[in-house]
N, C-alpha and C positions, 0 to 999 in steps of 0.2 A: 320480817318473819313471813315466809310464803305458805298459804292454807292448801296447796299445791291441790287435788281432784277431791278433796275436801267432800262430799254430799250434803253437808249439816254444817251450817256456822259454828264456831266457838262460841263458850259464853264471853262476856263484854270485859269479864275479870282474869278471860286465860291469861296475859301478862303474867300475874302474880300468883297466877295456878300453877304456871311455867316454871316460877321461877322458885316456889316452894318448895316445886317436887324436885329440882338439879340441886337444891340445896340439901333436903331429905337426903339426897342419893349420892350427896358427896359430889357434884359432877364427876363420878362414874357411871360408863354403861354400865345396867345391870345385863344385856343381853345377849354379850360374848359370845358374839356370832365367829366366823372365822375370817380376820381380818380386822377383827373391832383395832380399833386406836383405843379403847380407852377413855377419852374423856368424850364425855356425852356434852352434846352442845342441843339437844330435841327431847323433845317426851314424847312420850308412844303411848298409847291406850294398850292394855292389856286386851280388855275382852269387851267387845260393844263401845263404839267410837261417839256414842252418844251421852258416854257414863264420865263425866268430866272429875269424879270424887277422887283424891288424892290416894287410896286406892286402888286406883282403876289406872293408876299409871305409875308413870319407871321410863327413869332417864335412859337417851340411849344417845350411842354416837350417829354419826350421821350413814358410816357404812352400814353398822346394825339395822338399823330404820330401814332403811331402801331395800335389804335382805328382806327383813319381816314382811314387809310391806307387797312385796313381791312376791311371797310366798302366799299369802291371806290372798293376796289376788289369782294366783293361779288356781288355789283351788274351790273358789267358785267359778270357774271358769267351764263350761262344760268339755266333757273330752273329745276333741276334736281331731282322734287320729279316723287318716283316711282308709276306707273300708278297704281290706284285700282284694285285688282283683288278678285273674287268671294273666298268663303272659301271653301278651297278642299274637304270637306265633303259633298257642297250639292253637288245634283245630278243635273241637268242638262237635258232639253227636248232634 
């Protein structure tokens, strides 16, 4: 089980945090992203990745996850479109 860019350790008992909550949830995703498979083999935190309470998470597949996960990141991301600039042919007063 990989903690992949992780910021904050797990606690010492996610094993069985893990395994409560794929059982809670039926191993289904609850996340039915587009593409899900269906059977959730990860858990996701819902909201604040520090909040380890049964809770605060929800089984998800493994394409779900990487969606979420991808999405929560881009938008902290600052917006990084490049400024308009004129087209180097015209001229200029």
């Amino acid at each position: 089980m990989s903690q992949g860019r992780r910021r904050s350790p797990l606690p010492r008992n996610w094993p069985r945090i893990r395994r409560q909550t794929l059982k809670r949830d039926a191993w289904q995703c609850q996340l039915r992203e587009p593409g899900c498979t269906g059977v959730a083999e990860e858990v996701d935190h819902i909201d604040g990745h520090d909040d380890h309470q049964l809770a605060n998470l929800q089984s998800a597949c493994s394409t779900c996850h990487a969606r979420k996960t991808g999405r929560e990141a881009r938008a902290t991301q600052p917006n990084r479109q490049r400024p308009a600039s004129s087209h180097p042919g015209l001229l200029h007063p």
